[in-house]
Every structure is written in C-alpha cells, then in structure tokens.
PyMOL commands that place a pseudoatom at each C-alpha (Angstrom):
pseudoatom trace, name=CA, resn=UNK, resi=1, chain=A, elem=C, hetatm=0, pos=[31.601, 48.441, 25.874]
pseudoatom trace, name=CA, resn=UNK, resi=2, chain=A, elem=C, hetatm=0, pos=[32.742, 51.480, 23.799]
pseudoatom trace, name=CA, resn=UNK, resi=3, chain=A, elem=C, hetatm=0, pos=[31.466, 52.053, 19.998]
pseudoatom trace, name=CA, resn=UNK, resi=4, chain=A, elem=C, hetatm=0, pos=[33.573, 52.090, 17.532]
pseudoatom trace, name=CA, resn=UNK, resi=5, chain=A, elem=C, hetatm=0, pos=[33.936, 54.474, 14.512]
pseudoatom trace, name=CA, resn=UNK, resi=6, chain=A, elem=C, hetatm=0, pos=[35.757, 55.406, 11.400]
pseudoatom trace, name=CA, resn=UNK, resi=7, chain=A, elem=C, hetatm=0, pos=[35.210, 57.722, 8.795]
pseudoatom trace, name=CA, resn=UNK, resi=8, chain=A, elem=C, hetatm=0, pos=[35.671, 58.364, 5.057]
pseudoatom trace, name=CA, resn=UNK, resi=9, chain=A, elem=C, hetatm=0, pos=[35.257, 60.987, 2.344]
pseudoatom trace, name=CA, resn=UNK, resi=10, chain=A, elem=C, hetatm=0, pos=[35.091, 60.821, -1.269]
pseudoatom trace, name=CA, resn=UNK, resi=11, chain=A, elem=C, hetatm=0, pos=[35.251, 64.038, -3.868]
pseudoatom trace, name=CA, resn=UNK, resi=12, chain=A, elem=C, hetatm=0, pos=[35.351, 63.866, -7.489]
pseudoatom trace, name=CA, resn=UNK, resi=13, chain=A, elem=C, hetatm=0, pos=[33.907, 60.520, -9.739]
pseudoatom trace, name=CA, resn=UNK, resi=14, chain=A, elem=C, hetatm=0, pos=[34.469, 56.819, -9.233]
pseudoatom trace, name=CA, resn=UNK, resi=15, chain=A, elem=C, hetatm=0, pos=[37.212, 56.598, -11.597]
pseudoatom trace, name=CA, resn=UNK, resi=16, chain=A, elem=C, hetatm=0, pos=[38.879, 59.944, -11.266]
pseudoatom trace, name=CA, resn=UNK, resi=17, chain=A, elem=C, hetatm=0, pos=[38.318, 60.956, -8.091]
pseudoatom trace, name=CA, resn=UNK, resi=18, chain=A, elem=C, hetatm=0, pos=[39.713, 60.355, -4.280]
pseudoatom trace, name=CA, resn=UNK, resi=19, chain=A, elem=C, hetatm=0, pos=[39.162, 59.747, -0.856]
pseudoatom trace, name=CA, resn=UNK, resi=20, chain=A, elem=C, hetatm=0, pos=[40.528, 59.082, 2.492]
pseudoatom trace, name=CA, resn=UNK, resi=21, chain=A, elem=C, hetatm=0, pos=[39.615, 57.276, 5.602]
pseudoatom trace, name=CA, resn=UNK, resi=22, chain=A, elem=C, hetatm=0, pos=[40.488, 57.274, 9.091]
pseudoatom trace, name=CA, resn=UNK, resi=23, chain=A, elem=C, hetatm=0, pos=[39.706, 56.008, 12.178]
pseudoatom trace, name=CA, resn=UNK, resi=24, chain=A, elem=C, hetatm=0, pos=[38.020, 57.758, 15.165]
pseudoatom trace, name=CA, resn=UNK, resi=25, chain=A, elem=C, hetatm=0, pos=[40.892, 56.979, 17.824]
pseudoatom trace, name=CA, resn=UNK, resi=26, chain=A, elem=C, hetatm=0, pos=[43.200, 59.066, 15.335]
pseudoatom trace, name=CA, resn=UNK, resi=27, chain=A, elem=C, hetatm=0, pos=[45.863, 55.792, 14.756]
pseudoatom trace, name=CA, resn=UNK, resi=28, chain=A, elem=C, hetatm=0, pos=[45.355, 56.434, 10.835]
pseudoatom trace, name=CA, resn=UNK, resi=29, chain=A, elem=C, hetatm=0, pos=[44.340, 58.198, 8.153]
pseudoatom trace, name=CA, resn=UNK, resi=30, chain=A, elem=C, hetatm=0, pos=[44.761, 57.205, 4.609]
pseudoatom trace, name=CA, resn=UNK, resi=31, chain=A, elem=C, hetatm=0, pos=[44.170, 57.897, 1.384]
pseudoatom trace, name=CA, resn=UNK, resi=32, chain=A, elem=C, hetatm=0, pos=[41.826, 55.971, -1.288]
pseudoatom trace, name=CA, resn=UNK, resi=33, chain=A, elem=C, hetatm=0, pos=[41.042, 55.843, -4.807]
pseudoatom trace, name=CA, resn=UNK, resi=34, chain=A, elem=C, hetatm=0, pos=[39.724, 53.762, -7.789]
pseudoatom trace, name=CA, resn=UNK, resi=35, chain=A, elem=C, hetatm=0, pos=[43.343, 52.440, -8.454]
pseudoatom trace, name=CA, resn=UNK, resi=36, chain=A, elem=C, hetatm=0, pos=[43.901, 51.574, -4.401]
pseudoatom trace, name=CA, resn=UNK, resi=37, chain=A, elem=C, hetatm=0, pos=[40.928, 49.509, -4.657]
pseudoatom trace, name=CA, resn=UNK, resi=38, chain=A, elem=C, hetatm=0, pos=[40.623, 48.050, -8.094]
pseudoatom trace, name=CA, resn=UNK, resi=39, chain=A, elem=C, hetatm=0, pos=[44.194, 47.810, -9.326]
pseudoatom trace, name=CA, resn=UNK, resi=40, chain=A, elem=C, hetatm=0, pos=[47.460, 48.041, -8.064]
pseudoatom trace, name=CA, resn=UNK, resi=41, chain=A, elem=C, hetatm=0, pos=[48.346, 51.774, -7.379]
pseudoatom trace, name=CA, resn=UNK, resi=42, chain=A, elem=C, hetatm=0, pos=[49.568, 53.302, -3.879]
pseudoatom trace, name=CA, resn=UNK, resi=43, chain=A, elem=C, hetatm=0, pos=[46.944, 53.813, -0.926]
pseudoatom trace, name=CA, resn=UNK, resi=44, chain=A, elem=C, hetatm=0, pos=[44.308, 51.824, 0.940]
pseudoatom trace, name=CA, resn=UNK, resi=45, chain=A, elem=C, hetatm=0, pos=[41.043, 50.355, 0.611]
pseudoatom trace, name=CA, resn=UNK, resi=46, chain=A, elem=C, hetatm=0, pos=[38.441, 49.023, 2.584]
pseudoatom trace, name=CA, resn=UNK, resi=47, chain=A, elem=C, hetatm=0, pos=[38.784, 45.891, 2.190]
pseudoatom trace, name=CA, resn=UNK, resi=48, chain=A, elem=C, hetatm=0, pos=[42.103, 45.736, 3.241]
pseudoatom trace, name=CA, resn=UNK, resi=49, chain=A, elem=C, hetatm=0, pos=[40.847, 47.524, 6.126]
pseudoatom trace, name=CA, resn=UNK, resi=50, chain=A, elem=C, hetatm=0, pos=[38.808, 44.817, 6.929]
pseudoatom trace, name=CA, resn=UNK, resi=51, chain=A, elem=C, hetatm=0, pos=[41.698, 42.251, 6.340]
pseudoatom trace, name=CA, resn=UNK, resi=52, chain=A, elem=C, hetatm=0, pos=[43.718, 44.343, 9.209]
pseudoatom trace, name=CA, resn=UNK, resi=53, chain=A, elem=C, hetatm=0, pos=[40.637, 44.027, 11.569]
pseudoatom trace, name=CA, resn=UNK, resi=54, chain=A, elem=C, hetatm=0, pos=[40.007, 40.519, 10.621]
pseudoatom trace, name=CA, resn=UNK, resi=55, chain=A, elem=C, hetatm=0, pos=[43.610, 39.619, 11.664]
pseudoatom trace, name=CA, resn=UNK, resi=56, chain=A, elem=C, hetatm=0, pos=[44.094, 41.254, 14.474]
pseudoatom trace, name=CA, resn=UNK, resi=57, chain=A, elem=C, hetatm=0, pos=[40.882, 40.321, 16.126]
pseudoatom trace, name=CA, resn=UNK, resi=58, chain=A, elem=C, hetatm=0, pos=[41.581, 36.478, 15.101]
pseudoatom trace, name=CA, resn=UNK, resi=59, chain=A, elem=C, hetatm=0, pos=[45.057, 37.094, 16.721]
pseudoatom trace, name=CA, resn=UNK, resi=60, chain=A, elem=C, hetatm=0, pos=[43.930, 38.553, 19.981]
pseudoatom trace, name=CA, resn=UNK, resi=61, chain=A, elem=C, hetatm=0, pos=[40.963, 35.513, 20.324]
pseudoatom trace, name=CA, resn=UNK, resi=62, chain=A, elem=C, hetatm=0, pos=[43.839, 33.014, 19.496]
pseudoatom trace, name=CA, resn=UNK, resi=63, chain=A, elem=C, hetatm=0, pos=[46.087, 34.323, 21.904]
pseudoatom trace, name=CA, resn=UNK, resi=64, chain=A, elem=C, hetatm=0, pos=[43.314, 34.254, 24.902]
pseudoatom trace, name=CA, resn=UNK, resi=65, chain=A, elem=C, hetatm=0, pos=[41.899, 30.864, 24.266]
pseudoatom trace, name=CA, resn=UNK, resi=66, chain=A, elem=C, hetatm=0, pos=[45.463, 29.544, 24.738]
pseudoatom trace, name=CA, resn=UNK, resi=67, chain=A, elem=C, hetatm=0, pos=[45.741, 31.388, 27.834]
pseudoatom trace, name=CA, resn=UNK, resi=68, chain=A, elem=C, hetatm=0, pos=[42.511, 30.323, 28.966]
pseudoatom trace, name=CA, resn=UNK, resi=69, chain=A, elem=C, hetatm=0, pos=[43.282, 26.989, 28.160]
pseudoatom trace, name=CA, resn=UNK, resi=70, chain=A, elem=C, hetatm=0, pos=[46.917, 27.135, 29.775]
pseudoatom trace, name=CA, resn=UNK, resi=71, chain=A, elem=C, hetatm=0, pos=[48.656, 27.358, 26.901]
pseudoatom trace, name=CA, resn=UNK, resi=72, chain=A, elem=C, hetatm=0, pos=[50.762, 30.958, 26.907]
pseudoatom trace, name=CA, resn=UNK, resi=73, chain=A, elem=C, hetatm=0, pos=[51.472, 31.896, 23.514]
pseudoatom trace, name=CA, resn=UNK, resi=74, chain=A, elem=C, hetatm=0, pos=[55.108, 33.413, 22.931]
pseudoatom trace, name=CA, resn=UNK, resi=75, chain=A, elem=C, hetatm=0, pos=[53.908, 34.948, 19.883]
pseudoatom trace, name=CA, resn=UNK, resi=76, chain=A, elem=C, hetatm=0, pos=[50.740, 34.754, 17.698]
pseudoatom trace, name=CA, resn=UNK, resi=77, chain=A, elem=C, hetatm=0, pos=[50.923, 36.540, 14.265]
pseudoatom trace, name=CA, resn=UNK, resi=78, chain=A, elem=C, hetatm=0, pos=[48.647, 36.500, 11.449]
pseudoatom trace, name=CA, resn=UNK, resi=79, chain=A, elem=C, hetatm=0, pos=[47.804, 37.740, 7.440]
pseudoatom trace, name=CA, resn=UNK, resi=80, chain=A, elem=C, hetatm=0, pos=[44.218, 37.839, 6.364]
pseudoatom trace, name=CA, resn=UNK, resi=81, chain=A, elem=C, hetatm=0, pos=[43.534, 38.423, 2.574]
pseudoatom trace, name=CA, resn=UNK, resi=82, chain=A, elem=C, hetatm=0, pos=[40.201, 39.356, 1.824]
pseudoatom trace, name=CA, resn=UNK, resi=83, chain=A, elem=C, hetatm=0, pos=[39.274, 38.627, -1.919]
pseudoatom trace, name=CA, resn=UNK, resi=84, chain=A, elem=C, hetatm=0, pos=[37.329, 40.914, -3.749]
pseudoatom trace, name=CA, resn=UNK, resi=85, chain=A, elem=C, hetatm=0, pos=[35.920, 40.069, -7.188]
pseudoatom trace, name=CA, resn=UNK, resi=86, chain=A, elem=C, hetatm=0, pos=[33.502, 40.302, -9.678]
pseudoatom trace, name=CA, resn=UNK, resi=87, chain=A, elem=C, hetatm=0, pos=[30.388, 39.017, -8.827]
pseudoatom trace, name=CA, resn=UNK, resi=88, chain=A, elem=C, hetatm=0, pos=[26.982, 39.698, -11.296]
pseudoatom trace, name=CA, resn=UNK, resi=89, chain=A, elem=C, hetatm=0, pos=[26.872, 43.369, -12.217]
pseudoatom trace, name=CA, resn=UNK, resi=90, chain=A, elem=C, hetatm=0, pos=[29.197, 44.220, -9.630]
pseudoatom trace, name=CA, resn=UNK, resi=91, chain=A, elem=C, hetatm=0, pos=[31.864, 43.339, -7.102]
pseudoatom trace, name=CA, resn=UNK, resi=92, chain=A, elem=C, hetatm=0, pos=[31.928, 41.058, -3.626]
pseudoatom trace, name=CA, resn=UNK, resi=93, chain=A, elem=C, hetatm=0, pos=[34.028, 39.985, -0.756]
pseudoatom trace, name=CA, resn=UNK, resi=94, chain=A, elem=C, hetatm=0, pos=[34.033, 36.032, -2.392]
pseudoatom trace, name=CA, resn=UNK, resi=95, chain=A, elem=C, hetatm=0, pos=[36.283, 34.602, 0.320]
pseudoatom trace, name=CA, resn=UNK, resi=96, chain=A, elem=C, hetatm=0, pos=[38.943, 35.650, 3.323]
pseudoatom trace, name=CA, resn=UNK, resi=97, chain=A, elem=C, hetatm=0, pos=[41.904, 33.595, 3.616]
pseudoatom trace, name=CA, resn=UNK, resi=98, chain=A, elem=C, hetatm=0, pos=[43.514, 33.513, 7.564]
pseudoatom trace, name=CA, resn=UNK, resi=99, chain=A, elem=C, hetatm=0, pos=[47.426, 32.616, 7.448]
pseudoatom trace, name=CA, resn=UNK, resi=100, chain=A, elem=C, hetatm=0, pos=[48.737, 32.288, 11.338]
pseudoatom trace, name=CA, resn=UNK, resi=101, chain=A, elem=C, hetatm=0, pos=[51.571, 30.892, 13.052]
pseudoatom trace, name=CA, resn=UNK, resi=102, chain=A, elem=C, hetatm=0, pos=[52.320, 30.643, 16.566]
pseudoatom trace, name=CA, resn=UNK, resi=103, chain=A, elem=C, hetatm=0, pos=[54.833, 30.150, 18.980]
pseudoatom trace, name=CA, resn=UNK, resi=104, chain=A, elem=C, hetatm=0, pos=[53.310, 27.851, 21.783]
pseudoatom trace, name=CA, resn=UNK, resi=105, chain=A, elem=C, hetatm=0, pos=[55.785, 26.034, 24.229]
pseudoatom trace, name=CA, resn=UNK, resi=106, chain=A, elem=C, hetatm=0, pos=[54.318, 22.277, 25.570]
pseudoatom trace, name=CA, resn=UNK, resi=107, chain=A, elem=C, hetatm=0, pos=[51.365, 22.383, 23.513]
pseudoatom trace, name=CA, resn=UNK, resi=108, chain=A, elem=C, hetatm=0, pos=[50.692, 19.605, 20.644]
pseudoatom trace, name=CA, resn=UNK, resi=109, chain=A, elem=C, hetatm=0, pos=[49.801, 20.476, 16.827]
pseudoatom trace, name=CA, resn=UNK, resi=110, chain=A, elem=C, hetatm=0, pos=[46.241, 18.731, 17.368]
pseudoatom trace, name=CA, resn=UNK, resi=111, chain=A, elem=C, hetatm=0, pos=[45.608, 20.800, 20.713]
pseudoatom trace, name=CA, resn=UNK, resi=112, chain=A, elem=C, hetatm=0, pos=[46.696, 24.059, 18.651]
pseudoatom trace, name=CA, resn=UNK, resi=113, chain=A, elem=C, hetatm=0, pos=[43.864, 22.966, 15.858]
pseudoatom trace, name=CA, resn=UNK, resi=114, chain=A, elem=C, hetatm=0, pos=[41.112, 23.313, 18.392]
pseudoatom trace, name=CA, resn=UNK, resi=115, chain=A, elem=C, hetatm=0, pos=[41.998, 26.445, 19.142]
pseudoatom trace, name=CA, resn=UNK, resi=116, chain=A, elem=C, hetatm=0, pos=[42.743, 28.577, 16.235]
pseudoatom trace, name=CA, resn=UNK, resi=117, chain=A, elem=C, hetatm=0, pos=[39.464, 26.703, 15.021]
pseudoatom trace, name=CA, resn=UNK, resi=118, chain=A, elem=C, hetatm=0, pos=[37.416, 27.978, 18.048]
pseudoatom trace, name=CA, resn=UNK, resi=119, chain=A, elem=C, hetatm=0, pos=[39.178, 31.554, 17.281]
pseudoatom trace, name=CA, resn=UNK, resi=120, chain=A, elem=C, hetatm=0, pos=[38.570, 31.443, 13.521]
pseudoatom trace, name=CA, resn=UNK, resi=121, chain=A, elem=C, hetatm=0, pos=[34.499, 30.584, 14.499]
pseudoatom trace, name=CA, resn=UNK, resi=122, chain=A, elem=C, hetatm=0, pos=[34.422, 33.352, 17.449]
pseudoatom trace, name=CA, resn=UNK, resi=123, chain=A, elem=C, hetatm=0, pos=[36.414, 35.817, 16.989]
pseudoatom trace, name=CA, resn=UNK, resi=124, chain=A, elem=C, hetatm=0, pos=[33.772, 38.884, 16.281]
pseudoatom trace, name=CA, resn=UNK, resi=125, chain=A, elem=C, hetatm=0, pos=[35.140, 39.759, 13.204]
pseudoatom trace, name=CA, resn=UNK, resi=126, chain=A, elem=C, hetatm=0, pos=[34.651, 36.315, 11.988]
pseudoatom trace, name=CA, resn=UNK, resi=127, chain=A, elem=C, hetatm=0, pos=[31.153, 36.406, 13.250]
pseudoatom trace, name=CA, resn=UNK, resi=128, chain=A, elem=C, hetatm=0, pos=[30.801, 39.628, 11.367]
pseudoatom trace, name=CA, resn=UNK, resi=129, chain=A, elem=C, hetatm=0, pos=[31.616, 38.330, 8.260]
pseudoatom trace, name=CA, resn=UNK, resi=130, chain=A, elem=C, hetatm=0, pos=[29.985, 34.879, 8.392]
pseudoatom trace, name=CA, resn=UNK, resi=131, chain=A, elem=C, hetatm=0, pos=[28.338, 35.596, 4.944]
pseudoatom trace, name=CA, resn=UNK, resi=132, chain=A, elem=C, hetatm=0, pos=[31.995, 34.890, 3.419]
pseudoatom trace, name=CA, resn=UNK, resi=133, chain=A, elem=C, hetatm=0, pos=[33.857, 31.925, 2.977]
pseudoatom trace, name=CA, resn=UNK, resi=134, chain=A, elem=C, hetatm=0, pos=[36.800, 31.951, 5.708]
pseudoatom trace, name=CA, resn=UNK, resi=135, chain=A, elem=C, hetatm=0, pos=[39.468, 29.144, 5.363]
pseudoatom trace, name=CA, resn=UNK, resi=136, chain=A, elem=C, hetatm=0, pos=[42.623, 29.061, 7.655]
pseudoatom trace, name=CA, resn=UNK, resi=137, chain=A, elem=C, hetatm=0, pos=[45.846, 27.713, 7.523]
pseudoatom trace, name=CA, resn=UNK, resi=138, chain=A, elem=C, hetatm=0, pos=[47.600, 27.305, 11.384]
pseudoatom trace, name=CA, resn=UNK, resi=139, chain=A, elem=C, hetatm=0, pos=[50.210, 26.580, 12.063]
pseudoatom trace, name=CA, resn=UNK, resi=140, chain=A, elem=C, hetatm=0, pos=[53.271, 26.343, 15.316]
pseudoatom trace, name=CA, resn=UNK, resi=141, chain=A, elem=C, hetatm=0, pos=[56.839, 27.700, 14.509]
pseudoatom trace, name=CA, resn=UNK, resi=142, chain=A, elem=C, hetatm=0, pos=[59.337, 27.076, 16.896]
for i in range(1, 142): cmd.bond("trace and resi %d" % i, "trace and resi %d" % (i + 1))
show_as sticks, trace
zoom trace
C-alpha cells in the first residue's frame, strides 16, 4: 500500500504570522494562519483537513459495505465537523460530528443503520481518531 504525505510551513509568530499546506499528490495547496484556525478569517486549517479526510474515507467505507452487502448506493455524501476547543491550558479535537445521506434503492432504514454504523467504527480514519468522540447522524434520501 502506498504512504501518504502532506506538508506544511509556517514563517513569522503564532498570532501574526502564516503558513500553507499541501498535499504530496499536488491536489492542493492552501494557505493557513492564526485567524483560519482560531476565528473566522479566509484559509484552511488542519482540522478541517482532517474533517475532509474523515468524510471522505467514511463515504468510500459506506459506499463498499453496501456493495458488499448487495446494496448499490446511487449516491453517498457526507459533512464531518471536527470541533476544536479549549481544553486545560490549551486546545483539543473534543468531538467529530458525521452528517450522511444516501441514496440506496430496495434497502430498509434499519439495514442502512448497520451499515453506516460498521463504516463509522471501520473506516481508518475513524480508527485513527478513536481518542475523539464520533457521533453520526444517517440517513436515506430518495
């Protein structure tokens, strides 16, 4: 299996200064700062990073344990929010919140459960973060 990798660069202080990430296939490259990541200004952040690789790896292990299971999903789409917050002397990742909805013909709600539940536990981004509280909210549409 290939290794993964991403980089990032920061110049100048915590509060003033700036950085930028990007990620070793070339498919971004943004910029980050103090205001990205604690506030509301323009750019990225990591953890919204790892919201976007939370979401699409839940996704993608969503989508194959239906096939598996001979379910074919039409579509499969999902928004992960990663909190961050103050935690002690400093800040933490307190909980991730997984919002999906798919589009599953012949399948039944309670059938669905099992496997966005089996996703949400084995996806390896999920097993990644384990240390987190990870709630979901599943849902079919259509």
């Amino acid at each position: 299996m290939p290794v993964r990798k991403a980089n990032a660069a920061w110049e100048g202080t915590l509060k003033e200064g700036q950085g930028t990430v990007s990620l070793g296939s070339g498919a971004f490259e943004g910029k980050y700062s103090f205001g990205s990541r604690f506030e509301e200004n323009p750019g990225t952040n990591p953890e919204e990073l790892i919201a976007a690789a939370h979401a699409g790896c839940f996704t993608m292990a969503l989508n194959a344990g239906l096939g598996r299971g001979g379910h074919q999903a039409k579509r499969v789409a999902t928004t992960a929010k990663v909190h961050l917050e103050k935690v002690g002397e400093g800040f933490g990742i307190t909980r991730i919140e997984l919002d999906t909805e798919a589009e599953v013909p012949g399948i039944d709600d309670a059938t669905f459960q099992d496997f966005a539940k089996k996703a949400k536990e084995g996806c390896p981004v999920s097993k990644a973060l384990a240390a987190v509280e990870i709630t979901m909210n599943a849902r079919l549409v259509g």
